[in-house]
Every structure is written in structure tokens, then in C-alpha cells.
N, C-alpha and C positions, 0 to 999 in steps of 0.2 A: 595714224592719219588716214590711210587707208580703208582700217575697219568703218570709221567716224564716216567718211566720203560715202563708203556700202551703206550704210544707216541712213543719211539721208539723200541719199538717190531711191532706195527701198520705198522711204515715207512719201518722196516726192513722185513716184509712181505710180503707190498707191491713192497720192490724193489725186492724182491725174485720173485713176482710176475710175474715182468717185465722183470726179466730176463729167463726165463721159456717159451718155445713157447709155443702159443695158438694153439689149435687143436677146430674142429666144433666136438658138439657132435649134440646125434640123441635127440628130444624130444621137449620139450619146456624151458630147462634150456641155455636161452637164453636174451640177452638184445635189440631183434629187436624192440617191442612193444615202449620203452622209444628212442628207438634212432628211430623210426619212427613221431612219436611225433615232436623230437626235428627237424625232417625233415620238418614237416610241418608248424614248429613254423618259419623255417630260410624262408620259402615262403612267409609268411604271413610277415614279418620281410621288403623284398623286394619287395612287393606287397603297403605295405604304403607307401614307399618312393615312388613306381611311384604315386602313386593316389597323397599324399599329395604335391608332387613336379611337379605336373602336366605332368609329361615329362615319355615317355614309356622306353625310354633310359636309366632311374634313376636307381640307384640300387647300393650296397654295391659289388663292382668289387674285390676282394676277390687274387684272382690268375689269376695272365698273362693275364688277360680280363672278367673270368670266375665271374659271379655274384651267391652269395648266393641260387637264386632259380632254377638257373643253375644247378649247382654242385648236391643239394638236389633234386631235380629233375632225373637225371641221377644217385642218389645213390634209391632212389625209384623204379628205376628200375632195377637196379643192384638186391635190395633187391626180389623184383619181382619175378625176373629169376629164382633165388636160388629157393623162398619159390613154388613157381609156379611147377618148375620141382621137386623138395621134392611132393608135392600133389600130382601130375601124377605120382609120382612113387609107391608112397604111395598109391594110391585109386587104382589105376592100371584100370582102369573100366572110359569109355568116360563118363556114363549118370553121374558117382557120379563127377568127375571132374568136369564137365559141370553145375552141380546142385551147388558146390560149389565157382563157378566163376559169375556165373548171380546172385546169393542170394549175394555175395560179391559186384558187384556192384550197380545192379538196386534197389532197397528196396529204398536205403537212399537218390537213386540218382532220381527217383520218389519223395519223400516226396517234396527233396531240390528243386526240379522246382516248386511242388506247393509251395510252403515256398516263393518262388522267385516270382511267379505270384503274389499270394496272397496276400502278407505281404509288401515286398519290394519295389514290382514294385506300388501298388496305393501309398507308400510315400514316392515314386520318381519320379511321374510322374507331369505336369502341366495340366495334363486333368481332367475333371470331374470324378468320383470315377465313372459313370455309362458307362460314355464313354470309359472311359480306359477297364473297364472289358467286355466291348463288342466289340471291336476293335478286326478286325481277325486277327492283328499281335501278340497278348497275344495269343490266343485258340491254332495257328498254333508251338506254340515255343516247348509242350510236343512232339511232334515229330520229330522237328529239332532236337533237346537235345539229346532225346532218342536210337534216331537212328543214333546220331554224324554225321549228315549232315551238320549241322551248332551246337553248341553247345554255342554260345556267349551270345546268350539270350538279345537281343536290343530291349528293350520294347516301345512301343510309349511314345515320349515327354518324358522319363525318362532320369534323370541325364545330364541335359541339361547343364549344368552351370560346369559340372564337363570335364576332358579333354578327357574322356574316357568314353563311354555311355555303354559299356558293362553291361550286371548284374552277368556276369559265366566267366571270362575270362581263368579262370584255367581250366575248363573243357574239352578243346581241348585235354589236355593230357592222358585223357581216351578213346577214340579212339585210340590211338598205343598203352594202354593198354589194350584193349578189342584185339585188333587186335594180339599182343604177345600173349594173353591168346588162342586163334585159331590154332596162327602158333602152337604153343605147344601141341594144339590135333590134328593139320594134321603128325604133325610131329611122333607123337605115333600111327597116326592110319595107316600111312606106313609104319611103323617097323625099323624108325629112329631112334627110341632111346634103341635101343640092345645093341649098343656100346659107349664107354665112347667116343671114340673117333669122333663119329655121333654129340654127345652134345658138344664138341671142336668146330664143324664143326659152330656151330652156334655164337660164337663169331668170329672166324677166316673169313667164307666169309664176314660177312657185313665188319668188318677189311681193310678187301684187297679191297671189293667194294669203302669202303671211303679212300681208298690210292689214289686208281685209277682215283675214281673223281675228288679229289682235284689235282694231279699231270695234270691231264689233261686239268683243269679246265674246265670239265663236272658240277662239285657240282656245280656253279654258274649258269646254266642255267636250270637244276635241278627245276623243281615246289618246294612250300616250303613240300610241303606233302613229299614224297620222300626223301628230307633233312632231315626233325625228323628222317622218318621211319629208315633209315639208324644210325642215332643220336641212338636213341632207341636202337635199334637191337644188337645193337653194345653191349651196357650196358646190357641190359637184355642177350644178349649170354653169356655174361661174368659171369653174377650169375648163371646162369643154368650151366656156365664150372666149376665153383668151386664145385659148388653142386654136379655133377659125378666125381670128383678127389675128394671127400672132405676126403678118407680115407689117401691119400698120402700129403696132404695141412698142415702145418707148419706154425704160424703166429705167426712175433717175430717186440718188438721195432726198434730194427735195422732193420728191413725186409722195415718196413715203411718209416724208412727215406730215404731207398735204391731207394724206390718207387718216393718219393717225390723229390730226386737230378733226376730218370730219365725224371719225368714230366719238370722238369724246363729245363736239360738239350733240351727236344724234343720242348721249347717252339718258337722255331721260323721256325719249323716244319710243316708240317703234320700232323706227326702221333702225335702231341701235344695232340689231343684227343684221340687216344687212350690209351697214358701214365696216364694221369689224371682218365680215367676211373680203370687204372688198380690201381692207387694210394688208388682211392675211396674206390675200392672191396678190397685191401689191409686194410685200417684202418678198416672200417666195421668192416669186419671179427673178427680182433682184438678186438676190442671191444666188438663186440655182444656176445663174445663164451670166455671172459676172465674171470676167478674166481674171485671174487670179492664180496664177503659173506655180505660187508657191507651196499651193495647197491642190493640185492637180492628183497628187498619190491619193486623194482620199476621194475620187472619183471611182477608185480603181475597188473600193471595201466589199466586201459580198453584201450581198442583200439582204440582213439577215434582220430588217424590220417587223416583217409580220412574225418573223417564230419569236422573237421579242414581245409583240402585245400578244400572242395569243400563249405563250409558256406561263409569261412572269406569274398572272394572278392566281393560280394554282401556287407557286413554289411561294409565295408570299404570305399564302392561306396556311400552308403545310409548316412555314419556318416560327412564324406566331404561333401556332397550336404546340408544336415542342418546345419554344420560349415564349410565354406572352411577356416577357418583363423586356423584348427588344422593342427598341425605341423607332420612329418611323425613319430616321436616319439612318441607325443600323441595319434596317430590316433594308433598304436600299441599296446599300452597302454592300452586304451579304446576296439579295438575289441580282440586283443590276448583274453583276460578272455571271453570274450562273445561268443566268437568260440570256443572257450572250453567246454565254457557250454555247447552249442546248442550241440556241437559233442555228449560229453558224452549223453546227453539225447537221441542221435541220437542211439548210440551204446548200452545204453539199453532197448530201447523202439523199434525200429526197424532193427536195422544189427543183433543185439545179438540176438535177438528172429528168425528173418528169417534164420539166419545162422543154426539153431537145426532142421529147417523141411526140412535141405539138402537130409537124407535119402529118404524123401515121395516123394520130388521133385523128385527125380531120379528117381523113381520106376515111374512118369509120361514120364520122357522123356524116359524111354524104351519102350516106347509104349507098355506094356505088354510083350519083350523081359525080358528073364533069363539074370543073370550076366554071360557073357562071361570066361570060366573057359582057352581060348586063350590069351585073352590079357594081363594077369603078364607075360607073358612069353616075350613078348618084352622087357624088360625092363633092361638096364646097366647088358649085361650077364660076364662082362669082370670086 
């Protein structure tokens, strides 16, 4: 009788729960870390269907065309935008920003090229272990990578037998990540972000810019660079606009589904992507900032999202080239856990530790300048 009474006080809680709007609060009493996770698991997810299916085109088509690493992709940056402009609002000071955006990316993303040279690429390659490692197409890749010139990483005679010779394929998408993280200190260091309505501004143009293209059919002649940038901007404006309204923001089940009838309704559209972005940043929200006391332990998980998307496609590459007969199931199977691991050990042996000497860092890139007792002062006066 007891148990039966716990069961439904639990479910009646929960629906109290759900009928209750979500509001963002300030702090870390949040479920980003776990739902970035599962972001990187749903890549990793459509990453083996192309590898095991041989075909780039492969993937779990989800909504109106939209694939898996699509959607999680564009919720990553979504997510981004928010946490990105909370920093800079929060640090209020360019060098501490700055110190905390290179320590978040480069550390893991330095190890993972050697990891990739070293480890992967001699037991992918068809060359000799002496020839490969002195071949100038390996020595040249820490700087293509590095500096997001080329970030593909195509080692010599590597993964030959496979349909795709990449070793880093994901990594393109740190470049319009790197590059959001910039627009977001030019945009604070011209006094853009005084007003709520300046951070508006940043979902609303790329917006109109991708109405415009598409209606004109500009987007198709459009380099693909130009395309993401726009793709991106788009999503990432749109978390940095919830983040400056997050006092007046409201997140309810119903709100959701309101969200997800407009996306389908926009789907023979245009602005088809922008409804789905807004669907995205809709559930998100909900999710990340809802009470939920019983699932609180999984606020606590390390952060071992990005060494997830930036490991798996490499070990994914590698595990099909010594079985091509594993299945895309299998091939998930087998590196999901192993990308995990590597992450985690990633995040505390290298991100977590780089991430604590963000203050010293900073104090270098001032070049011996004082903290600016100017720059809070720019910041959502409205």
C-alpha cells in the first residue's frame, strides 16, 4: 500500500511538475551538462550510420529531412549562445572571457590531433610505421587543425578501404564555434551589448539574412562557408536572445507543442529553419531549468561532451577499417563506451585542470594591463 501511495504521489508531482512553467534560474542548478552529453551521444549515433553504411547521406532523418546530428548540432549552439553570453556578462572583462574560451577549446583539442597522429593514424595507415611518421602530410595537419584552415585531418594512405578517409570530420564545426565566440567579444567591445534589444539583434539579422537568401535563391550560390555561418548565427543568436530576456521567459509543456505544430506547420517553407531552431531553444530550456529532484545526481556528470564529439569520429574510422562487416549499431556499441572513456579522462586530466588556470591566463593576455573597471558597464543596462 505504501509503495502504491509513493508511485502515485511521484506521478502526481510530476504532473504538478509539468503543469508549472519553467523559469531559467542563475547558477549551475541546471541539466545542461547531461543534455549536452546526450547531444553528443545523438552525433556519435549518426556518425556510425554513415561510416558503417558507407554513404555520407546515411543518418536517422528524424523531422521533415532534419538528421539527428543536425538538430544536436544546432541545439549545441543554441546552447552556446546562452552559456557564451551568461560568461561575458558574467566575467565582464575581454582577457578573462578570452582565457576562458581558448582553455575551453585548445587543451583537448591539441592532445586530440596528437591522439589522432600518433595513435590512429599509424593503425590506419598502409605505410610503413617510419614512412608515415615522416611523411609532411602528418607534421603539416597540427596547423591545418589548429587554425581551422582545413581541420579534416586526411592522413597519408589512411583508411583507404573505408568510404570516407577523414580522421576529424566533426571538427569543421569548431570554426563557427571559435568564430561565435569573437563575434561575441567584438560585439561587447563596441558597446553592443548594453541593450537587451542589441542581443535580439543577433538572432533577428542572420534571420532575415537567411529569409532573404533563400527567397531569392542567393543561399544556393552561397559558398558552403557562408551557409553554416548563417545556419550557426542563427541558433547561437537565438541562445544569447533567451539568455538577455531570461527574466521575462516562461517555459511550459504546452509552449512546446505550440513550438513543434509551428515547425511543421513552416515545413514547406523557409523559415522551416528558423521554427525548428526555435522549437530546439523551446524544449532545451524546458528541460535544462525544470525541478526534477530525482534526477539531480546527473547534474553532478563531468563534462565530457566535447572530448565525445571530437574522439568518436576518429575511433569510428579506425574500428570499420579493422571490421568493415560491423554493423552501424555495432560500430555504436563498441565506440559510444570508448568515447566516453577517452572524454572523461579527457576532462579530467586536461580540460578540467586547464580550465582552473583561466585566471593566470588572463593576467597574460593583459599584457600587464589592470582589469578595466569600464567594461561592466556595457552590459544589458535595460
Amino acid at each position: 500500500m505504501s509503495e502504491t501511495k509513493d508511485t502515485a504521489d511521484l506521478h502526481l508531482s510530476l504532473f504538478q511538475r509539468l503543469k508549472a512553467p519553467v523559469r531559467i534560474r542563475d547558477g549551475h542548478d541546471n541539466f545542461f551538462t547531461p543534455l549536452r552529453i546526450l547531444m553528443a551521444l545523438l552525433v556519435v549515433t549518426e556518425h556510425a550510420m554513415i561510416v558503417g553504411f558507407r554513404d555520407i547521406s546515411a543518418g536517422a532523418y528524424v523531422f521533415f529531412g532534419y538528421g539527428l546530428s543536425y538538430l544536436a548540432v544546432n541545439l549545441f549552439f543554441i546552447t552556446s549562445g546562452f552559456l557564451v553570453t551568461k560568461s561575458m556578462t558574467y566575467r565582464k572583462d575581454l582577457p578573462e572571457y578570452g582565457s576562458a574560451r581558448i582553455l575551453r577549446i585548445y587543451p583537448a583539442l591539441i592532445i586530440h590531433v596528437a591522439f589522432v597522429l600518433l595513435l590512429i593514424g599509424p593503425l590506419a595507415t598502409t605505410l610503413p610505421l617510419w614512412d608515415y611518421l615522416t611523411h609532411p602530410d602528418v607534421w603539416k595537419q597540427p596547423f591545418l587543425v589548429l587554425t581551422f584552415i582545413n581541420s579534416d585531418m586526411v592522413l597519408p594512405s589512411a583508411f583507404l578501404t573505408n568510404h570516407e578517409q577523414l580522421a576529424a570530420a566533426p571538427l569543421w564545426t569548431l570554426r563557427y564555434e571559435l568564430l561565435a565566440y569573437l563575434m561575441t567579444a567584438l560585439i561587447f567591445s563596441l558597446g553592443l551589448m548594453r541593450r537587451k534589444w542589441m542581443i535580439l539583434a543577433q538572432f533577428i539579422l542572420p534571420s532575415l539574412a537567411w529569409l532573404i537568401a533563400k527567397e531569392t535563391g542567393l543561399y544556393e550560390h552561397l559558398p558552403a562557408t557562408a551557409q553554416n555561418a548563417l545556419r550557426f548565427a542563427i541558433a547561437y543568436g537565438l541562445g544569447a536572445t533567451i539568455f538577455a530576456y531570461r527574466e521575462h521567459l516562461n517555459f511550459h509543456v504546452l509552449g512546446l507543442v505550440c513550438m513543434v505544430l509551428l515547425a511543421v506547420l513552416c515545413s514547406q517553407i523557409n523559415a522551416m529553419e528558423i521554427a525548428v531552431n526555435l522549437m530546439l531553444a523551446y524544449g532545451l530550456m524546458l528541460v535544462a531549468f525544470v525541478k526534477a529532484p530525482r534526477f539531480e545526481p546527473l547534474q553532478k556528470l563531468s563534462d565530457v561532451s566535447y572530448g565525445i564529439y571530437i574522439y568518436h569520429w576518429g575511433l569510428l574510422q579506425l574500428a570499420f577499417y579493422w571490421w568493415p562487416q560491423l554493423s552501424p549499431i555495432a560500430l555504436f556499441v563498441l565506440i559510444a563506451p570508448l568515447s566516453y572513456a577517452i572524454a572523461y579522462a579527457s576532462w579530467h586530466i586536461i580540460e578540467k585542470p586547464a580550465l582552473k588556470t583561466k585566471k593566470r591566463f588572463a593576467k597574460y593576455l593583459r599584457f600587464g594591463r589592470k582589469p578595466s573597471d569600464i567594461e561592466g558597464r556595457k552590459l544589458l543596462l535595460d
